[in-house]
Backbone bond lengths (Angstrom), bond angles and torsions (degrees), N, CA, C in turn:
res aa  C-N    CA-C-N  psi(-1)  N-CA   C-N-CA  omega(-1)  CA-C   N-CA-C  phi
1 X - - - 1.446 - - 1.515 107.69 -
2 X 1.221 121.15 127.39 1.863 117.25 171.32 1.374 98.34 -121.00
3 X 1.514 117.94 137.37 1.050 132.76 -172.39 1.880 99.52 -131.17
4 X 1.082 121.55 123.49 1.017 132.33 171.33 1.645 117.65 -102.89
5 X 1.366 131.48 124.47 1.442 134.78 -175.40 1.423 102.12 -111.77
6 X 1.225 123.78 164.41 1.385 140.98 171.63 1.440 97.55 -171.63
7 X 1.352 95.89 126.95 1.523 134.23 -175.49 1.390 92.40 -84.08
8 X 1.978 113.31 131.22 1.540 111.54 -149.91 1.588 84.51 -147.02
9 X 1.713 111.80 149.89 1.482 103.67 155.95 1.185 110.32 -101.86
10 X 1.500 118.57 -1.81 1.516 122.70 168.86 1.424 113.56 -163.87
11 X 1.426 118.86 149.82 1.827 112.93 -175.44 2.044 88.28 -151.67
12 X 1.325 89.21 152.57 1.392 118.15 173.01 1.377 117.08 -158.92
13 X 1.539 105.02 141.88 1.484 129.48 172.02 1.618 126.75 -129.18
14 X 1.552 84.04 113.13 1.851 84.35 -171.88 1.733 94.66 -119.98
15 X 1.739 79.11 144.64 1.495 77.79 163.55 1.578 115.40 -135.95
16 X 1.071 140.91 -173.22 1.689 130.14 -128.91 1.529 114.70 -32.47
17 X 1.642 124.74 59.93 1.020 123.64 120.48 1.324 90.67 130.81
18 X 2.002 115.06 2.91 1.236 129.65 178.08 1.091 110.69 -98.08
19 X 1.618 143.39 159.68 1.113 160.10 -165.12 1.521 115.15 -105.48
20 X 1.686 130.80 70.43 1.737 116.41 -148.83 1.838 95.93 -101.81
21 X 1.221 98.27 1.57 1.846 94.35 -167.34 1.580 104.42 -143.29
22 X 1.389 134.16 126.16 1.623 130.52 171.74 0.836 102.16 -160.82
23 X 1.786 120.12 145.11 1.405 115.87 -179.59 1.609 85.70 -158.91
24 X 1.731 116.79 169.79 1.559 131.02 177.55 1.274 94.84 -78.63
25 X 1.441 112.37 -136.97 1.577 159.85 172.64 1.696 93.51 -42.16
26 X 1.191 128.79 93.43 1.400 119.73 128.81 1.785 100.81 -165.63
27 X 1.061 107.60 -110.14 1.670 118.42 -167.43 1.727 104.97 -134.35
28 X 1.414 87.84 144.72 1.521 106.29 172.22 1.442 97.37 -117.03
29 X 2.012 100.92 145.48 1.576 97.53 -164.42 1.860 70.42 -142.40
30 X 1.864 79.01 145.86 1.524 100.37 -168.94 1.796 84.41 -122.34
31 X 1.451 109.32 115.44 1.625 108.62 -172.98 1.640 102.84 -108.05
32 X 1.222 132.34 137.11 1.452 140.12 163.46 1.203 101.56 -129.59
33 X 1.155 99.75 120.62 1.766 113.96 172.00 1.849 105.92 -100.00
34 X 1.515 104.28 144.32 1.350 103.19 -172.64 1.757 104.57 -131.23
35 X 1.393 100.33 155.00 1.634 93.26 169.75 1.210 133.04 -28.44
36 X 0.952 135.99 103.22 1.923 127.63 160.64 1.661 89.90 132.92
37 X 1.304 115.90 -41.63 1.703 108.08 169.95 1.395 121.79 -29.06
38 X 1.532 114.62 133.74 1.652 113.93 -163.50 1.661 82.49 -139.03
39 X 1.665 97.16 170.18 1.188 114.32 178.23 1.730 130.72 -50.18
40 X 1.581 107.86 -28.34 1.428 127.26 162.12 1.672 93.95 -50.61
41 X 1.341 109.92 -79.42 1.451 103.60 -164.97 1.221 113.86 -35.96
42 X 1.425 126.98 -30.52 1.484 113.08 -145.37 1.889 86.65 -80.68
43 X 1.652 104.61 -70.75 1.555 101.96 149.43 1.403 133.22 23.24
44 X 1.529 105.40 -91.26 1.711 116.92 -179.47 1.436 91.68 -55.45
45 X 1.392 124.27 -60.33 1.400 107.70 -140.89 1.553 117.31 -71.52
46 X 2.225 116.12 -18.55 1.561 116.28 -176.79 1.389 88.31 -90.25
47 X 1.323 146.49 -3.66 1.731 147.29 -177.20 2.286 67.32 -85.65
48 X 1.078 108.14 -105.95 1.587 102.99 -140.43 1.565 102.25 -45.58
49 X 0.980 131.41 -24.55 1.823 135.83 -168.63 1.959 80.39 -60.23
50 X 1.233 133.43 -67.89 1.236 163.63 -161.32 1.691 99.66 -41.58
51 X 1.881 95.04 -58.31 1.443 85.83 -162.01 1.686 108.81 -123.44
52 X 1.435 112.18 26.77 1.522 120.37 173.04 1.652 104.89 -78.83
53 X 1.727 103.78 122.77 1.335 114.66 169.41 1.571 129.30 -76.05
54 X 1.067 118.04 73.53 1.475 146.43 -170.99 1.510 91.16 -95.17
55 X 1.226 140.45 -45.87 1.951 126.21 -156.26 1.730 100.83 -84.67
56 X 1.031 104.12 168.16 1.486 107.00 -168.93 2.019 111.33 -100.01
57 X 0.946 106.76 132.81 1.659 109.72 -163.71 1.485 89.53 -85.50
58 X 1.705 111.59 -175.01 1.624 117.15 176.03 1.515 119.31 -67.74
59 X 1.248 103.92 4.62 1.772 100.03 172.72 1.814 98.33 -106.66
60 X 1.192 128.26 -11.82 1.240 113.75 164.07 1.806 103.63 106.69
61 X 1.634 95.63 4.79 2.066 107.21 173.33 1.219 105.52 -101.18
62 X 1.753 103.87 144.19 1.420 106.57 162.48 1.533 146.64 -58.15
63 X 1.302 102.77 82.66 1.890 108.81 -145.22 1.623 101.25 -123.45
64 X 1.486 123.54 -8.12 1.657 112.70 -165.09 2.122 82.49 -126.69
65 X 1.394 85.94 165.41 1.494 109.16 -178.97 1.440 106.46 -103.26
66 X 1.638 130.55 155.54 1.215 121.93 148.86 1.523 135.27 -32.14
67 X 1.624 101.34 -21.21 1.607 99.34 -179.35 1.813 113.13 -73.90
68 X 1.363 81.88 -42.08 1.701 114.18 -176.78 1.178 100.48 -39.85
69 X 1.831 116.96 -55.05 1.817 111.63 -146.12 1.676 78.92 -96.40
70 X 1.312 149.14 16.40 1.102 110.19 -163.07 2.009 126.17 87.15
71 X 1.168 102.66 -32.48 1.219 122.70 -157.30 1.568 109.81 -38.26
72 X 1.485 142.89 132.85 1.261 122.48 157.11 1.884 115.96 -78.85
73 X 1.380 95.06 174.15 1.544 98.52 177.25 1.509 115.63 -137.32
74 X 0.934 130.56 142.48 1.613 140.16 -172.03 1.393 112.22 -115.95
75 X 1.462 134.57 99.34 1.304 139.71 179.14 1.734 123.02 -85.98
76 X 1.012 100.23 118.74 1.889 91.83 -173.17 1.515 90.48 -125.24
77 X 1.611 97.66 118.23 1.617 102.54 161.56 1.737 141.33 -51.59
78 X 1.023 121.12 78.96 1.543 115.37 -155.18 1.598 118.38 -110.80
79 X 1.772 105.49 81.34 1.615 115.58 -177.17 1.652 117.67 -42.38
80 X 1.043 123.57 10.07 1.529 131.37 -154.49 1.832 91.75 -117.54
81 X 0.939 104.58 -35.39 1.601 105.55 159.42 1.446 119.25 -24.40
82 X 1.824 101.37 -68.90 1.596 118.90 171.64 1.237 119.87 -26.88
83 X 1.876 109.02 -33.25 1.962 107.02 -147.34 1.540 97.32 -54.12
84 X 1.471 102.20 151.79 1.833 94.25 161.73 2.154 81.55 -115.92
85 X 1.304 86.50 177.94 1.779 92.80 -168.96 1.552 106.70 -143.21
86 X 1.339 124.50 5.24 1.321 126.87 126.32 1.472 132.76 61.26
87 X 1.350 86.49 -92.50 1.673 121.77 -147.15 1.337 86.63 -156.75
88 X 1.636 104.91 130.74 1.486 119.60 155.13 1.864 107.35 70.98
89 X 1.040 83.91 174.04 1.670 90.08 -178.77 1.243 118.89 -99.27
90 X 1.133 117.09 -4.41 1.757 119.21 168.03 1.344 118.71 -140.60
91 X 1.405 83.23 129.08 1.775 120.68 -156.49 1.992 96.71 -40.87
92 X 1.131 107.02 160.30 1.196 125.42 178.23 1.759 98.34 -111.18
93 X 1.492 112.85 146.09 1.447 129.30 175.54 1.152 118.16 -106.08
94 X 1.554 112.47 -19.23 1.364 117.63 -157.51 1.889 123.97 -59.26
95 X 1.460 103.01 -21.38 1.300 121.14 159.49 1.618 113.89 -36.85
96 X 1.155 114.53 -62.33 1.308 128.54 -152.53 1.580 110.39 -78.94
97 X 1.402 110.75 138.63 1.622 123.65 -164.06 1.388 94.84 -83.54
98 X 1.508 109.65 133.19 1.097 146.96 162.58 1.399 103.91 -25.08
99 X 1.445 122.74 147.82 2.291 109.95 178.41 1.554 83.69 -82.55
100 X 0.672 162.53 -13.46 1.486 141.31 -164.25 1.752 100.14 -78.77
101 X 0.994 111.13 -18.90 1.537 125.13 -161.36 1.704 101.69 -108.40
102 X 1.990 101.82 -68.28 1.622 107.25 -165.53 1.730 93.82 -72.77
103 X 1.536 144.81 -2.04 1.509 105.60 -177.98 1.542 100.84 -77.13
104 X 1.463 126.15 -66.02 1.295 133.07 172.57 1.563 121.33 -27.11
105 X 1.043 109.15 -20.50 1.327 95.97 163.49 1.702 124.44 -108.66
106 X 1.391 97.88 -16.50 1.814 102.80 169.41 1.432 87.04 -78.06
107 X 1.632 147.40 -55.21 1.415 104.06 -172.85 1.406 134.68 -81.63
108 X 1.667 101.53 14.98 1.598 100.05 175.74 1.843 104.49 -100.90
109 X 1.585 97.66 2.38 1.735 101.23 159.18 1.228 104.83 -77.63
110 X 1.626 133.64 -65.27 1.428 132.68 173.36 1.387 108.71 -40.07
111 X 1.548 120.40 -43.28 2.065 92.74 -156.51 2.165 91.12 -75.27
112 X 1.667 107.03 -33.10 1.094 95.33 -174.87 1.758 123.32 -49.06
113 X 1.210 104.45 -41.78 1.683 116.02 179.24 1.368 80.40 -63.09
114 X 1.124 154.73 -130.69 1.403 159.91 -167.76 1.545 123.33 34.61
115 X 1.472 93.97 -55.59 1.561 123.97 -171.63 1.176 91.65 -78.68
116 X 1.476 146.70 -31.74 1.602 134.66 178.22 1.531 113.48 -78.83
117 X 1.659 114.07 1.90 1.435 116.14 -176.91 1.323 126.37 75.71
118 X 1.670 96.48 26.28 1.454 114.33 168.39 1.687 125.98 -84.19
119 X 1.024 100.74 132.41 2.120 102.95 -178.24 1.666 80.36 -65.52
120 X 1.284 123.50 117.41 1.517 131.67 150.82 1.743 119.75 -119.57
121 X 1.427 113.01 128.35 1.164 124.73 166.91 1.411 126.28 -88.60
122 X 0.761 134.17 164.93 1.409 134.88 155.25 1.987 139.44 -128.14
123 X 0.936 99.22 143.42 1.883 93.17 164.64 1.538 105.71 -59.47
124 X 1.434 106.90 -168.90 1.576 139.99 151.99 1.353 129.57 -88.61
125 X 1.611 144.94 61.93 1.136 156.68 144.39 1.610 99.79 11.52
126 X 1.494 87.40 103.39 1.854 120.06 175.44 1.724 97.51 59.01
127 X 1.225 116.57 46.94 1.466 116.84 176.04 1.465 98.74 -104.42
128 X 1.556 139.48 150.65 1.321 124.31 148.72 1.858 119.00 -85.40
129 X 1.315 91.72 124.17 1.896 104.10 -168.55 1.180 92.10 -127.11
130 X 2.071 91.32 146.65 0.983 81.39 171.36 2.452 105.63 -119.66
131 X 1.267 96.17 146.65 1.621 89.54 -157.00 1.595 94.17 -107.65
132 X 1.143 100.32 151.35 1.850 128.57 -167.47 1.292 97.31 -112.48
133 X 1.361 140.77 151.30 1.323 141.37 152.81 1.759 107.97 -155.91
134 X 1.233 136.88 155.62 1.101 157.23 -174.98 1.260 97.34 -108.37
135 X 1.753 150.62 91.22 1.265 143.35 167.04 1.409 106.47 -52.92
136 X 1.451 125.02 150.46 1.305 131.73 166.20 1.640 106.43 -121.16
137 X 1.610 107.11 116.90 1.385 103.19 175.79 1.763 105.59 123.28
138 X 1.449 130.72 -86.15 1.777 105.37 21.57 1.435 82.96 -89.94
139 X 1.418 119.89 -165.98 1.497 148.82 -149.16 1.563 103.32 -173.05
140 X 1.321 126.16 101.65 1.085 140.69 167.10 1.538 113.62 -115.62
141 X 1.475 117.22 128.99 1.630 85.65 164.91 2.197 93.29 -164.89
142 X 1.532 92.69 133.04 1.214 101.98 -170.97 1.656 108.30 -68.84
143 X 1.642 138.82 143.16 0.834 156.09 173.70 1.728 104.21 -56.20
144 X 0.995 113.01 107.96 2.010 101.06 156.83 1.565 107.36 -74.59
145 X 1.578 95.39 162.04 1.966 101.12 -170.81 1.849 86.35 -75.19
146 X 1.564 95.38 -163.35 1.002 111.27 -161.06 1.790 99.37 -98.59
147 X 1.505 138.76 132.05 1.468 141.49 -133.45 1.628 101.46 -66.03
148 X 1.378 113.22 -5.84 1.665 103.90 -172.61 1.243 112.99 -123.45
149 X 1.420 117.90 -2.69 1.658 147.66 153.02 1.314 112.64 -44.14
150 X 1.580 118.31 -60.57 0.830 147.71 160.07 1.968 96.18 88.46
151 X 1.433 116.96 -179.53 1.867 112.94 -169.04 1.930 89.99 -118.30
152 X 1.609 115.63 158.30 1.330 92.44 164.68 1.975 104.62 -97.56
């Protein structure tokens, strides 16, 4: 699973020309689910998305979590995560789990963020959107798997 965050003062996702996802101050999460990803993964990754200290405390360091500030979060499913880039000039997909497989587990990333009493939004699952965000910082930072997952 690679989950990409960016620390946002605002994010939106519309899709044909509608507005289905917006939120202020917290994180935008770019989710790709890949073959072999199981329900644990989905798990570890809205537990650390949840509680990584990325927001800035009263001295102005990265020391509080989205849960901490309040923060909302906006999840957009993005199979393009998977590409590996290899070989050749166009990306390979083959990484990436099938939707029969990756939706159920991107929304058991959303209900999990949910269940911690997080404001969570979402995209449209295999929709093409297009998403807006305001970086803060900026602040990007790619997810590691979970320690027994291991990365290739």
């Amino acid at each position: 699973m690679r989950v990409l965050l960016q620390r946002v003062r605002k994010a939106s996702v519309h899709v044909e020309g509608e507005t289905v996802g917006r939120i202020g101050a917290g994180l935008l999460v770019l989710l790709g689910v890949e073959s072999g990803d199981a329900a644990e993964d989905a798990d570890y990754m809205a537990d650390k998305t949840a509680l990584l200290r990325i927001f800035r405390d009263e001295q102005g360091r990265m020391n509080r979590s989205v849960e901490e500030t309040s923060g909302a979060i906006l999840v957009v499913s993005q199979f393009t995560l998977a590409a590996t880039t290899r070989k050749g000039r166009r990306p390979s997909y083959n990484r990436a789990a099938p939707p029969e497989i990756a939706e159920p587990l991107y929304r058991r990333f959303v209900d999990r963020l949910r269940s911690r009493g997080l404001a969570v939004e979402s995209g449209v699952f295999q929709a093409m959107m297009e998403v807006e965000s305001i970086n803060d910082g900026p602040v990007t930072i790619l997810l590691d798997p979970a320690p027994d997952r291991g990365a290739d």
